[in-house]
Backbone bond lengths (Angstrom), bond angles and torsions (degrees), N, CA, C in turn:
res aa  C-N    CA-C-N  psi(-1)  N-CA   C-N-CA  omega(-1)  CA-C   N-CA-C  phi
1 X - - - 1.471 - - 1.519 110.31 -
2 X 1.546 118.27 118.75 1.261 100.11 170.80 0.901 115.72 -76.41
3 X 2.022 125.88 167.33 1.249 117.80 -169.90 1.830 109.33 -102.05
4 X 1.548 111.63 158.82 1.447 86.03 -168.04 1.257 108.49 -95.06
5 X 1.559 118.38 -171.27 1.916 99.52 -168.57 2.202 90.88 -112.00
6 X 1.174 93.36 -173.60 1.100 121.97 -160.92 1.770 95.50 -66.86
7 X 1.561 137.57 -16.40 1.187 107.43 177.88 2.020 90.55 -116.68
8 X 0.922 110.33 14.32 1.758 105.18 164.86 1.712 109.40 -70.00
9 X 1.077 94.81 -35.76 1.727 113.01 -177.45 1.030 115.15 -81.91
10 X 1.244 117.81 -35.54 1.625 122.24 155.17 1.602 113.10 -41.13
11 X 0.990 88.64 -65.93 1.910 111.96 -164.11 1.585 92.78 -45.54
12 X 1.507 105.14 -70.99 1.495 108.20 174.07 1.599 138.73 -21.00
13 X 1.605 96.73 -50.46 1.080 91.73 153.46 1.286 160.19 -131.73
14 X 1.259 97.68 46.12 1.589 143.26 178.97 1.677 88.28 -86.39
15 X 1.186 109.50 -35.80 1.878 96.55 -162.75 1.259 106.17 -79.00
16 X 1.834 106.95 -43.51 1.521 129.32 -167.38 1.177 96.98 -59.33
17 X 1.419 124.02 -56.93 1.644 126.16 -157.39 1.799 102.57 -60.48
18 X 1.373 115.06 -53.02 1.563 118.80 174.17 1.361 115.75 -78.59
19 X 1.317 132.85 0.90 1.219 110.55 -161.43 1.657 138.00 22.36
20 X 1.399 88.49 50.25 1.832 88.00 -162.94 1.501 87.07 -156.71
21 X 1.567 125.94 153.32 1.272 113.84 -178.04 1.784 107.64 -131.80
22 X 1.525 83.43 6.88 1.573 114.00 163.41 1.845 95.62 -64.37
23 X 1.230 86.49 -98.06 1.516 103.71 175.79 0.985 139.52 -0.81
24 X 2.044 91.73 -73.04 1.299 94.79 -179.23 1.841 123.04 -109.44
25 X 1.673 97.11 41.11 1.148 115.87 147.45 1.297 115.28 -106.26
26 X 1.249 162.03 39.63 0.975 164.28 -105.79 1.529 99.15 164.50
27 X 1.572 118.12 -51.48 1.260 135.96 -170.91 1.512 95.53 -59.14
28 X 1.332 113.07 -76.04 1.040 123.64 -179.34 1.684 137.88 -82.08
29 X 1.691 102.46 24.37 1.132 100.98 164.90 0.999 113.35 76.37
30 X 1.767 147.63 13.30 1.324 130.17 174.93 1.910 97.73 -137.73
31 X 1.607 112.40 167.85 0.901 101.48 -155.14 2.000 95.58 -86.89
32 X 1.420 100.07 173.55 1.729 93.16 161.01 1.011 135.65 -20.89
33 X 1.513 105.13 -65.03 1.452 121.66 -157.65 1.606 138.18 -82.94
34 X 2.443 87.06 -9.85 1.471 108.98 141.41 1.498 117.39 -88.58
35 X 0.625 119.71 -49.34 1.646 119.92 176.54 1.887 108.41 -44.48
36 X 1.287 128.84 -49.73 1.611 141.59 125.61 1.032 121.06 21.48
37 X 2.138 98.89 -76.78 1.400 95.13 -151.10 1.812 88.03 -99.22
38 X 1.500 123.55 -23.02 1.565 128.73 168.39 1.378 93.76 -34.69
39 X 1.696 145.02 -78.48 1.184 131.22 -138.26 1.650 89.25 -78.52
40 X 1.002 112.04 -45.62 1.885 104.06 -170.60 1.868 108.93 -33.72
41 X 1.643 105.08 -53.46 1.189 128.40 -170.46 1.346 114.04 -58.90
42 X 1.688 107.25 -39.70 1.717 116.64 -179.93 1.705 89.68 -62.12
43 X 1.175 121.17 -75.68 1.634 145.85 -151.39 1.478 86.12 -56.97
44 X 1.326 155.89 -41.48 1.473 152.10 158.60 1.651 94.81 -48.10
45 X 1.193 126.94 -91.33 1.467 115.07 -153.63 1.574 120.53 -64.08
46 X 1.320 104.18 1.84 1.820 101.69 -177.33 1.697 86.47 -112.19
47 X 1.252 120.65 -17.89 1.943 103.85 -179.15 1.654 118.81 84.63
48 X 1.344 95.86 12.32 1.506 90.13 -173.09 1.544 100.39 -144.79
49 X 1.513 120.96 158.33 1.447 112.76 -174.02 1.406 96.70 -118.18
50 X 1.596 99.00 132.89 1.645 111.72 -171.22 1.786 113.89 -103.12
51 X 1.447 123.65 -9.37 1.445 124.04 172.32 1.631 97.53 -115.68
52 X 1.001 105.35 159.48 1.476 129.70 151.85 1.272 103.87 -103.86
53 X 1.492 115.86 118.09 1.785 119.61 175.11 1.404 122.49 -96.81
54 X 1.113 149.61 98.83 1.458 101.00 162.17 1.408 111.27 -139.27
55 X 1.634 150.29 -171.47 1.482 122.01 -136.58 1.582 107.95 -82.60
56 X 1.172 122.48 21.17 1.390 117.89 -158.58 1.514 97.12 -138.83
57 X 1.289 125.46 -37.38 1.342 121.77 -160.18 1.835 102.21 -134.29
58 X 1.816 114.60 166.69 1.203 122.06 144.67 1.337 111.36 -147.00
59 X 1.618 98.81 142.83 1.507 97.90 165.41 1.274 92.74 -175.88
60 X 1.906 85.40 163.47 1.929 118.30 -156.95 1.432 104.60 -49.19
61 X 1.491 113.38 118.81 1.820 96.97 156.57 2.023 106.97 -62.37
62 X 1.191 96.71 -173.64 1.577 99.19 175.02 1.355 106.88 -76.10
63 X 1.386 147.23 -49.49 1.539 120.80 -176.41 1.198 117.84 -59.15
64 X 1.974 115.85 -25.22 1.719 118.54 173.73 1.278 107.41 -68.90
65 X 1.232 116.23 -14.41 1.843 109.04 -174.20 1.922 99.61 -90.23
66 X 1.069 108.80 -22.95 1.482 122.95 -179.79 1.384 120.39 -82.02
67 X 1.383 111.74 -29.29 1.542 122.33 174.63 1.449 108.86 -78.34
68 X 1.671 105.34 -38.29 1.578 106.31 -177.33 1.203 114.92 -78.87
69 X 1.503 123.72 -32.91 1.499 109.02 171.02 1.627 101.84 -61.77
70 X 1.087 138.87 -76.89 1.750 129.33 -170.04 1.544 97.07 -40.95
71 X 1.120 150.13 -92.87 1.164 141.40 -147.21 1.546 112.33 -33.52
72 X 1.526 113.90 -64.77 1.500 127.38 -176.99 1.750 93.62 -8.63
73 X 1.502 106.35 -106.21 1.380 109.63 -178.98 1.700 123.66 -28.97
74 X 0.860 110.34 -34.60 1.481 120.20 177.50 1.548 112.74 -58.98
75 X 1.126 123.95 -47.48 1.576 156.57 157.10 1.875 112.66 -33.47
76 X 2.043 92.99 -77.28 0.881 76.96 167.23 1.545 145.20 -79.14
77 X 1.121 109.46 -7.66 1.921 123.33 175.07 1.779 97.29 -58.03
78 X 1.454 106.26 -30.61 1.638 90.57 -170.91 1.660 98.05 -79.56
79 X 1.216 97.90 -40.95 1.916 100.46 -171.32 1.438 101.21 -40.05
80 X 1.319 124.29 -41.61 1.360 135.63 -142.47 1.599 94.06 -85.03
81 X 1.525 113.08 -41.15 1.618 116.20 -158.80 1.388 71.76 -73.93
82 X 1.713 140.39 -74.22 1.457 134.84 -131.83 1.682 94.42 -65.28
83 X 1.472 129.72 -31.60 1.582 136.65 -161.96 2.163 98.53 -60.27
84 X 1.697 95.84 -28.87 1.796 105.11 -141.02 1.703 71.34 -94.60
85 X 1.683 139.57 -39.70 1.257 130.96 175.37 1.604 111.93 -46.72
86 X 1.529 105.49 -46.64 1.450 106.38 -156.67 1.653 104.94 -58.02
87 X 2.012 103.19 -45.57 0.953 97.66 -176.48 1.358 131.58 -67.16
88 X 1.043 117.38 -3.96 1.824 132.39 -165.35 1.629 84.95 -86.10
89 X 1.188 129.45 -36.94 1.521 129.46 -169.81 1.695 112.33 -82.55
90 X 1.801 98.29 -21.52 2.046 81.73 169.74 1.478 99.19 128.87
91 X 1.687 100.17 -61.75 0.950 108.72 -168.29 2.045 131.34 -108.79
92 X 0.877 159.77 147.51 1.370 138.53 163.26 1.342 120.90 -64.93
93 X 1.018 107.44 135.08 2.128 122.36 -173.27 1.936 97.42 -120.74
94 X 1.007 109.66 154.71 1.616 117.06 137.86 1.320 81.62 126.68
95 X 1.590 124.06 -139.26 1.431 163.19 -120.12 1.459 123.37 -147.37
96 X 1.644 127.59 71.11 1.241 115.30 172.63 1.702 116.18 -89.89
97 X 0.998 109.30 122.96 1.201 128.23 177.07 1.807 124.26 -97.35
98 X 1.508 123.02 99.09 1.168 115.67 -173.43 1.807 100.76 -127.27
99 X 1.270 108.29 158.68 1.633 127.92 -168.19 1.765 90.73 -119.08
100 X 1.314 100.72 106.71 1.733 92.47 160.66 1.454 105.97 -144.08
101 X 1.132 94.18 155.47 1.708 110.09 165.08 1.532 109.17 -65.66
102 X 1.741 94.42 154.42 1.703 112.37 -166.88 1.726 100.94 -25.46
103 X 1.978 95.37 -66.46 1.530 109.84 -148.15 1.382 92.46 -49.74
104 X 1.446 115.70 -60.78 1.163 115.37 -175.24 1.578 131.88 -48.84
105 X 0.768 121.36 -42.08 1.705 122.95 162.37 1.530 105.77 -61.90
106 X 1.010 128.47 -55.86 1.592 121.48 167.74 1.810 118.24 -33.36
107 X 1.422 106.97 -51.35 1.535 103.80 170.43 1.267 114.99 -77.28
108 X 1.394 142.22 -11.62 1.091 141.49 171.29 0.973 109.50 -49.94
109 X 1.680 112.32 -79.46 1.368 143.02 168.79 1.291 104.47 -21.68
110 X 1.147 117.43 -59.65 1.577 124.62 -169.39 1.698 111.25 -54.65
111 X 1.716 110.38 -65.70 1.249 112.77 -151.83 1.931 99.73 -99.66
112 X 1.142 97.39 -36.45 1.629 119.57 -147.85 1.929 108.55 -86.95
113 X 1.458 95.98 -55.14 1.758 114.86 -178.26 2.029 94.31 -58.50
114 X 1.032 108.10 -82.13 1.488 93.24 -170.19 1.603 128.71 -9.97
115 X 1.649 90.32 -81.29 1.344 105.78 -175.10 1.824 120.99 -47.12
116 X 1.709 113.91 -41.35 0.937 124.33 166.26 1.694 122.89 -54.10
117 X 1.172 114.39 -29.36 0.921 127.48 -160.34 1.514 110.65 -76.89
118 X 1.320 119.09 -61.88 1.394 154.18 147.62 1.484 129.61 -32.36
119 X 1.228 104.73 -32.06 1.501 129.52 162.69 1.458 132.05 -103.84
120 X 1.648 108.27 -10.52 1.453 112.01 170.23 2.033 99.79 -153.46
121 X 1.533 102.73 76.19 1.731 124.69 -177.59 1.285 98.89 -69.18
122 X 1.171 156.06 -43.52 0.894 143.54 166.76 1.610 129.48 -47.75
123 X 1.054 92.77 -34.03 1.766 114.20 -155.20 2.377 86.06 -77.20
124 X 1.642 122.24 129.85 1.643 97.16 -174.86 1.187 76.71 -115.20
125 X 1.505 126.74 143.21 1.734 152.10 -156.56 1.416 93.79 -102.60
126 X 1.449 146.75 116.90 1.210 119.14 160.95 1.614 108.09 -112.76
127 X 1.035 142.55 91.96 1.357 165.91 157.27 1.801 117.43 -41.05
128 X 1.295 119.36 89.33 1.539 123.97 -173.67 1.262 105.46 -91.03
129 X 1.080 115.74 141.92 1.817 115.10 -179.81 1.059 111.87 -120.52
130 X 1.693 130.08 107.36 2.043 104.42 -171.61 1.717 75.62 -148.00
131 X 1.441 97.52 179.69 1.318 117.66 -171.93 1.635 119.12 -75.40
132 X 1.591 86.48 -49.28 2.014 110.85 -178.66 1.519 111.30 -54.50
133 X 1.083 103.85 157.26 1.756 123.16 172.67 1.556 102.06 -89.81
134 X 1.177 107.97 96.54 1.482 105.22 175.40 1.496 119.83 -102.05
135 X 1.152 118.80 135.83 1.444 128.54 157.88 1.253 136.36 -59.56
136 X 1.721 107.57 87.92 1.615 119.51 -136.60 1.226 103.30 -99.60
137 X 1.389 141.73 15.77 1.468 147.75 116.39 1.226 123.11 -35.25
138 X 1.505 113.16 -76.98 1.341 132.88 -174.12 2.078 101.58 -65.72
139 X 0.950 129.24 -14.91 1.208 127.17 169.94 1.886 132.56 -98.93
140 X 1.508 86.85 -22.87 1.611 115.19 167.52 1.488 108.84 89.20
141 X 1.094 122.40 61.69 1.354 123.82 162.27 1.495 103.82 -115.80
142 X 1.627 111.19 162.16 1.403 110.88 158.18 1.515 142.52 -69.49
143 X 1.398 96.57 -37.49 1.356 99.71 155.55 1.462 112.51 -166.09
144 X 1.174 132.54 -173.81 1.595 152.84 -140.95 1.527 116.48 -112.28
145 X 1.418 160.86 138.91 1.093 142.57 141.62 1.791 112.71 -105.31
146 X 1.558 117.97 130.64 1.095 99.92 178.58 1.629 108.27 -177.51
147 X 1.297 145.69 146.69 1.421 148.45 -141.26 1.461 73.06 -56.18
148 X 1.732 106.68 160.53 1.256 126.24 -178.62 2.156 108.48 -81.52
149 X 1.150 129.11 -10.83 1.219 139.44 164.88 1.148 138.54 -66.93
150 X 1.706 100.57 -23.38 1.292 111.02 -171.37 1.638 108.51 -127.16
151 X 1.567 95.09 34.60 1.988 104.17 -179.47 0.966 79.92 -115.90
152 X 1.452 106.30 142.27 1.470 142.80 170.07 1.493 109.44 -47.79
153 X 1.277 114.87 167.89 2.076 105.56 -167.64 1.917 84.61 -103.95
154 X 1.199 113.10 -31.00 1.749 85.19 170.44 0.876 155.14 -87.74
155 X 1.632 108.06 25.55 1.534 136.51 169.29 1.535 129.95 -104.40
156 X 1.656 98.08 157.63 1.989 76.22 -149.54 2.075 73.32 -94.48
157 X 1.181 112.90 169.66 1.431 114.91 -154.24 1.708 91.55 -145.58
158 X 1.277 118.35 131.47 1.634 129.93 167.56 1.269 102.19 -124.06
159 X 1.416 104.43 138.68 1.598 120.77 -163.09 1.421 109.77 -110.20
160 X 1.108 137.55 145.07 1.471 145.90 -149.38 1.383 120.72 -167.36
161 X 1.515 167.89 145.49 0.473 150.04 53.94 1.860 79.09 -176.10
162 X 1.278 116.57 170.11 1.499 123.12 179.11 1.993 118.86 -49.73
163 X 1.256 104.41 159.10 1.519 121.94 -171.59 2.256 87.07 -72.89
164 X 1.327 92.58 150.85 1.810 105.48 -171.30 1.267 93.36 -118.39
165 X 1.321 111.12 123.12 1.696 123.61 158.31 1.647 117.02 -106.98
166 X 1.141 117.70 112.65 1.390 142.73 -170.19 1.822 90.58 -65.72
167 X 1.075 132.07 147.67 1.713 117.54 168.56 1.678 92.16 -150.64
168 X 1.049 108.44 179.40 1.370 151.33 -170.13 1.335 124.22 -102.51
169 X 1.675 131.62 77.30 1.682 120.53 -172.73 1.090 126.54 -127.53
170 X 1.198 120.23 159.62 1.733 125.51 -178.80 1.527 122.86 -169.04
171 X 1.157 101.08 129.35 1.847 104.37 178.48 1.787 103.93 -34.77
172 X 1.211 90.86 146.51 1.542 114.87 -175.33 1.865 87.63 -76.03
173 X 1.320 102.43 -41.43 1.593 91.67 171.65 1.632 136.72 -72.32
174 X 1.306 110.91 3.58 1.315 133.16 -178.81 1.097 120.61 -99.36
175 X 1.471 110.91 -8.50 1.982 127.26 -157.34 1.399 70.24 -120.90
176 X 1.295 161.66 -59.40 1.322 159.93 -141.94 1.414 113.48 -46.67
177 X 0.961 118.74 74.80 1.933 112.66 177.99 1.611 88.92 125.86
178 X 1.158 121.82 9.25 2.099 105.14 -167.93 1.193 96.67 -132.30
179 X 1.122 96.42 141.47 2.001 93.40 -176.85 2.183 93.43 -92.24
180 X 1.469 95.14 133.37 1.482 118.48 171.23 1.311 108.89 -58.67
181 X 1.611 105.31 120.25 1.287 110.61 157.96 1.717 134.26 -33.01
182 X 1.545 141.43 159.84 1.261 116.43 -175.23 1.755 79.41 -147.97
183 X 1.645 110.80 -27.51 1.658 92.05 -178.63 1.885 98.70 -125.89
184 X 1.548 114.15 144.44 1.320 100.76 160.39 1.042 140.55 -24.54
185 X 1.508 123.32 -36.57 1.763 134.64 166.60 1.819 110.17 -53.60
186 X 1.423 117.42 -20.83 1.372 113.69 -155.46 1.449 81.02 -100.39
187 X 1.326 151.14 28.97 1.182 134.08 -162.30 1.384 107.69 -114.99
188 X 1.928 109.30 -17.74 1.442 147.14 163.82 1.734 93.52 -46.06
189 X 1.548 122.28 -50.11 1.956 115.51 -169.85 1.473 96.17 -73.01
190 X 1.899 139.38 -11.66 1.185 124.10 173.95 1.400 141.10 -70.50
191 X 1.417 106.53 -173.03 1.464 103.14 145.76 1.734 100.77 -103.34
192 X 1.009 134.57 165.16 1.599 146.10 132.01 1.457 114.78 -114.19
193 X 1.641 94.89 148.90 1.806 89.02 167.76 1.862 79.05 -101.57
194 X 1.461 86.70 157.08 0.985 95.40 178.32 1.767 116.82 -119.49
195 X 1.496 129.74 158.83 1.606 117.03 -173.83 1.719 95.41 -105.71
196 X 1.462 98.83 167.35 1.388 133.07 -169.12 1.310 90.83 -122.86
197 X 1.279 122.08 112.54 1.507 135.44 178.29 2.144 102.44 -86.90
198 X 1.203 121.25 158.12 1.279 126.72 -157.28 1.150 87.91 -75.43
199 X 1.333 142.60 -18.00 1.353 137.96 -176.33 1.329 119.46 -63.78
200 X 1.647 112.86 -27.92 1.391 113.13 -145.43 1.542 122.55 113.17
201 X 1.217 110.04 -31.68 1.198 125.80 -158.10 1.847 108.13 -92.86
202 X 1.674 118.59 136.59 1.357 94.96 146.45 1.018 137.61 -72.00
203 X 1.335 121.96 -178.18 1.553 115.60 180.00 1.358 102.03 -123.27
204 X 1.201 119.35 113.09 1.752 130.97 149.87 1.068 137.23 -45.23
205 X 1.585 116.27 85.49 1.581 120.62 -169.27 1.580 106.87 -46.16
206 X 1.516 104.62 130.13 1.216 127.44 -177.03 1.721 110.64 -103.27
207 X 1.270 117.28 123.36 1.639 125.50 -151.77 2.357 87.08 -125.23
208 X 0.973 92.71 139.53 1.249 110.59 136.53 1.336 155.84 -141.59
209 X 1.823 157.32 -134.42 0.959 120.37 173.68 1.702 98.48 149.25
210 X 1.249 125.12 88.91 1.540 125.17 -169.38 1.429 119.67 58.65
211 X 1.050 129.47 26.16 1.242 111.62 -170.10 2.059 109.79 111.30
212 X 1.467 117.81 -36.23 1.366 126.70 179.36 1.118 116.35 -54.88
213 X 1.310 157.35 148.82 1.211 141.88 113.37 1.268 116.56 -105.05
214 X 1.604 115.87 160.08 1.332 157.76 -146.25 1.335 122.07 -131.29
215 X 1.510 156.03 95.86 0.738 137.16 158.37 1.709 115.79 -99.22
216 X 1.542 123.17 125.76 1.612 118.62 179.96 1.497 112.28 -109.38
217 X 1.076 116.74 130.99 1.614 133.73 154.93 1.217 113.98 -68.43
218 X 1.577 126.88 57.12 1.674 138.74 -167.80 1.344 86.85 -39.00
219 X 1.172 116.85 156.28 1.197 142.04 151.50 2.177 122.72 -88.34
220 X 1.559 95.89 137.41 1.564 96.13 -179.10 0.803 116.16 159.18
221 X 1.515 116.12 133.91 1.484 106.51 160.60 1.455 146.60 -89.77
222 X 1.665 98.23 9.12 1.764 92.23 164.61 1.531 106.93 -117.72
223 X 1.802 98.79 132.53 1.741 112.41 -176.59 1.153 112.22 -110.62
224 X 1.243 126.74 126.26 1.705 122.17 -171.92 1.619 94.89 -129.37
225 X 1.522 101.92 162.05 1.448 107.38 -177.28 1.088 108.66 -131.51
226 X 1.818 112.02 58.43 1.698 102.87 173.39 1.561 85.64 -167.91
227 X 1.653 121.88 140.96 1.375 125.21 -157.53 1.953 89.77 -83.40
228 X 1.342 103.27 -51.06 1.768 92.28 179.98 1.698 116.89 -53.54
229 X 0.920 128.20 -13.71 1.559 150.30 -167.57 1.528 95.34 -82.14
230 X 1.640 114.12 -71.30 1.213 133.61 167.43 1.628 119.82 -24.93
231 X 1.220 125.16 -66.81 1.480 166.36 -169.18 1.211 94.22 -68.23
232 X 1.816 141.03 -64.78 0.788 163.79 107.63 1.933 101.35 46.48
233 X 1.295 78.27 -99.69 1.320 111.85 175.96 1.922 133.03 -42.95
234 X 1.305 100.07 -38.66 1.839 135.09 -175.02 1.755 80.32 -79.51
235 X 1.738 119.54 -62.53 1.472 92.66 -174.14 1.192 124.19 -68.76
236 X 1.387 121.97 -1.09 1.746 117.04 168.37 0.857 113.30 -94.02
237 X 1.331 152.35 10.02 1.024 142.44 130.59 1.485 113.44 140.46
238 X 1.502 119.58 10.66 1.981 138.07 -170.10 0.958 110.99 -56.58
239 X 1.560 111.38 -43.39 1.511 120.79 -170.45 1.469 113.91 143.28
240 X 1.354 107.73 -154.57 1.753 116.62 -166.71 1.537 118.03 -82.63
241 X 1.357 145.89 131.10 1.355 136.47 -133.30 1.071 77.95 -154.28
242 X 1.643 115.32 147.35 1.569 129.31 -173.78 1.714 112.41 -144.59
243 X 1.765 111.16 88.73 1.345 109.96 -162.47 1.220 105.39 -148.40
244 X 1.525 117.84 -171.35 1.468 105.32 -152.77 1.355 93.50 -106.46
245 X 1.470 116.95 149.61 1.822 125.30 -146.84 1.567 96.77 -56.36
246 X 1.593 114.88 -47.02 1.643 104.44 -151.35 1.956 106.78 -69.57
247 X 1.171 121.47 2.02 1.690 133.52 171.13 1.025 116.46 -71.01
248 X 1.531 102.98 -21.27 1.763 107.83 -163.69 1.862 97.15 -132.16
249 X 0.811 104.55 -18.06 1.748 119.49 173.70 1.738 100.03 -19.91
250 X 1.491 114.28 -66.09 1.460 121.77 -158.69 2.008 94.39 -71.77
251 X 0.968 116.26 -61.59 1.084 131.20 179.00 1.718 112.90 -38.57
252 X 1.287 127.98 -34.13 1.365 140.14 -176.83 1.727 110.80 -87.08
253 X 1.837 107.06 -50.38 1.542 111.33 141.54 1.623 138.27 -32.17
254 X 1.698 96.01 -43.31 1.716 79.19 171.82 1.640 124.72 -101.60
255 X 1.587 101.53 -1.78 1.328 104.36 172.65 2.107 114.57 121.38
256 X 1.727 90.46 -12.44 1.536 105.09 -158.02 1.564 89.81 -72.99
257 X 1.556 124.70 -16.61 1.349 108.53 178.48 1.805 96.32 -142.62
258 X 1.924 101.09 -177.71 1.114 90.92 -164.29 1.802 93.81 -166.18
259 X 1.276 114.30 106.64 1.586 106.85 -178.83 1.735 137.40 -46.69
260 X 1.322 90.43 143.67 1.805 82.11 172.69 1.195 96.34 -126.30
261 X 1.222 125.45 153.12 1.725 121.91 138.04 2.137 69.85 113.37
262 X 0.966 144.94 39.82 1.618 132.69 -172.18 1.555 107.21 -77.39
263 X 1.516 138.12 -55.40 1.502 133.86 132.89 1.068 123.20 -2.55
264 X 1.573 141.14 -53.51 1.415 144.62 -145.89 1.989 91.31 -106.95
265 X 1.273 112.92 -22.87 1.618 112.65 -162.17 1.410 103.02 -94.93
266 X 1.594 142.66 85.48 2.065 114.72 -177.32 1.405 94.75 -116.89
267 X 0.920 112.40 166.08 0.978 136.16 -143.31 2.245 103.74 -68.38
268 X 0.909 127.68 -177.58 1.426 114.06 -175.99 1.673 95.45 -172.54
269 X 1.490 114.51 132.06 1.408 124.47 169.28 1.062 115.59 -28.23
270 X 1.325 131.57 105.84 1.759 143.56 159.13 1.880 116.39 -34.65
271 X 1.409 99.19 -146.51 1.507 123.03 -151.99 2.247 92.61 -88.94
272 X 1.601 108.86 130.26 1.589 105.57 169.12 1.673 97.85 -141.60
273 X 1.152 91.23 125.33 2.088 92.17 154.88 1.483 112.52 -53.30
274 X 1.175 109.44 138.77 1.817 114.55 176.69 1.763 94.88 -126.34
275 X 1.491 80.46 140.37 2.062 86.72 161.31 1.197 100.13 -147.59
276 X 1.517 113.86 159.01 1.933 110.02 168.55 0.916 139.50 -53.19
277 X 1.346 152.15 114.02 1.260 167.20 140.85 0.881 91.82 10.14
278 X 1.371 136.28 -82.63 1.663 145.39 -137.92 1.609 107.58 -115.19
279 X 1.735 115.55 37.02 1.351 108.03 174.90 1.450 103.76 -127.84
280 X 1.359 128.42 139.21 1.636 107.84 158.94 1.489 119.00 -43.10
281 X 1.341 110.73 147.66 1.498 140.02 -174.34 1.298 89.83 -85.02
282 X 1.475 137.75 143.18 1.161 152.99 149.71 1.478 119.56 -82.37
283 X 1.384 119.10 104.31 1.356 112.30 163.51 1.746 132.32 2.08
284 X 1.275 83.34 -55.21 2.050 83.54 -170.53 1.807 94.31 -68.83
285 X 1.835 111.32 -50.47 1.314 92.57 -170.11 1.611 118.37 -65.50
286 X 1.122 121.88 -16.51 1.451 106.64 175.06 1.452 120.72 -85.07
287 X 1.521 110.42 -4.92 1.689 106.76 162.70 1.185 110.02 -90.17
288 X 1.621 138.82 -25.65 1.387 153.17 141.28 1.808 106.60 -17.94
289 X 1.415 119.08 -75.99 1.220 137.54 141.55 0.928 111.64 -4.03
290 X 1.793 140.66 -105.91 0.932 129.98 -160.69 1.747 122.78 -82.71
291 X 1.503 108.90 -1.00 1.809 96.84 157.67 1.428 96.86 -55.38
292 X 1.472 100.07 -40.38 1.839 96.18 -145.84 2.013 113.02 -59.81
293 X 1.595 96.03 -29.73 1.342 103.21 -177.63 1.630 107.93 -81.23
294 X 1.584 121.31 -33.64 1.653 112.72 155.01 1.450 130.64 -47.54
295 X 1.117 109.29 -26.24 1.433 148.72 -163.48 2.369 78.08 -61.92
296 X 1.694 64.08 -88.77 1.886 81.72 -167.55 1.595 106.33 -55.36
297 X 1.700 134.03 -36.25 1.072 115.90 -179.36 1.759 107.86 -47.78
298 X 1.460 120.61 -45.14 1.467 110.98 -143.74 1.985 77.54 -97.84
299 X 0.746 127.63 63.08 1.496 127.97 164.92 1.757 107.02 -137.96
């Protein structure tokens, strides 16, 4: 058996981690059709076939699910030796890799990417922006951006950017003839548009209120899967829209919308970077890290 070299294993699991060869050629900068013929080439010199392909789907046969559990650790011990070089050199080098949501990559960009950038040139940031809650281990990033509620409890989590209030809106012309809701239950006499979470899933407006909580299955028949879309929509007149204030901020300023339900909506912990508890820290992310916490001190 020949043995394979150090970027076959790469490739490998660049594919495994995305199951996509879209993707996770993309990750790494080369097109398909090297990334393609790399796994063909691995799966020739080890004798065994590690994906199941076919035009729609991928996933691990059992020795690829067997190679990837041993490798993982194997992987990271090297990350760790090349992380302990960088630092011996001064500076951070390599590959930060972070998964955040829109808002969140937007403030990055804004406050955080510059300065980092400029101060650690070597170091190349790759920043993914998608809707889903991804499992940013099992996918290979360093760490996560995402409302502080919906990070996992075994990640250590730094908090950043302002507290998010979810609210309640609708054209002043839509309330016209309808008597305004006063409790989540009354939201049953509406319309709502309702959102399509990246999962698939709707999302169940979540209410609170002294101590109460609420979860509603709004009712409606138009579902959109994008909060400006949402917002959008509530000022033409669809119905009741349930999103986080700063989407609808401009819109409430000029009058085109107007809250209901303001009692039931308070405010709830915003946007934090997450990384694993139990993984080495990578150089770049802990200089990443602390712009980010200078960042927020001088704010």
């Amino acid at each position: 058996m020949m043995r394979p070299s150090l970027n076959d294993l790469a490739a490998f699991t660049a594919v495994a981690s995305h199951l996509s060869f879209r993707r996770a050629a993309d990750v790494m900068g080369v097109s398909r059709s090297a990334l393609s013929h790399t796994i063909i080439g691995l799966e020739g010199k080890l004798g065994v076939r590690l994906f199941n392909r076919t035009t729609r789907s991928v996933s691990l046969t059992q020795a690829g699910a067997r190679m990837l559990a041993r490798l993982h650790p194997v992987l990271r011990d090297l990350d760790q030796a090349l992380d302990t070089l960088s630092e011996e050199r001064g500076t951070p080098t390599g590959t930060l890799r972070i998964n955040a949501n829109k808002g969140g990559a937007r403030i990055l960009l804004r406050d955080v990417v510059p300065p980092f950038l400029e101060r650690y040139p070597d170091v190349e940031l790759d920043l993914v922006s998608e809707g889903r809650l991804v499992d940013v281990v099992e996918k290979g990033f360093d760490a996560g951006v995402r409302l502080m509620e919906t990070i996992p409890q075994d990640m250590v989590a730094v908090r950043f950017g302002a507290d998010v209030r979810f609210i309640a809106v609708a054209a002043p012309s839509y309330l016209e003839g309808r008597s305004r809701p006063t409790t989540p239950d009354d939201l049953h006499m509406h319309c709502c548009i309702r959102q399509r979470l990246p999962s698939g899933k709707r999302y169940r407006w979540e209410f609170s209120r002294r101590g109460a909580e609420l979860a509603v299955d709004a009712p409606g028949n138009l579902t959109l899967d994008d909060n400006d879309l949402l917002v959008q929509a509530a000022a033409d007149g669809h119905g009741i829209a349930y999103v986080p204030d700063h989407f609808a901020q401009a819109y409430l300023e000029s009058g085109q919308l107007v809250t209901v339900l303001d009692d039931w909506c308070p405010p709830t912990p915003g946007l934090a970077l997450y990384y694993p508890a139990n993984r080495h820290v990578p150089a770049s992310l802990r200089a990443f890290i602390d712009i980010l916490k200078q960042v927020k001190r001088t704010r």
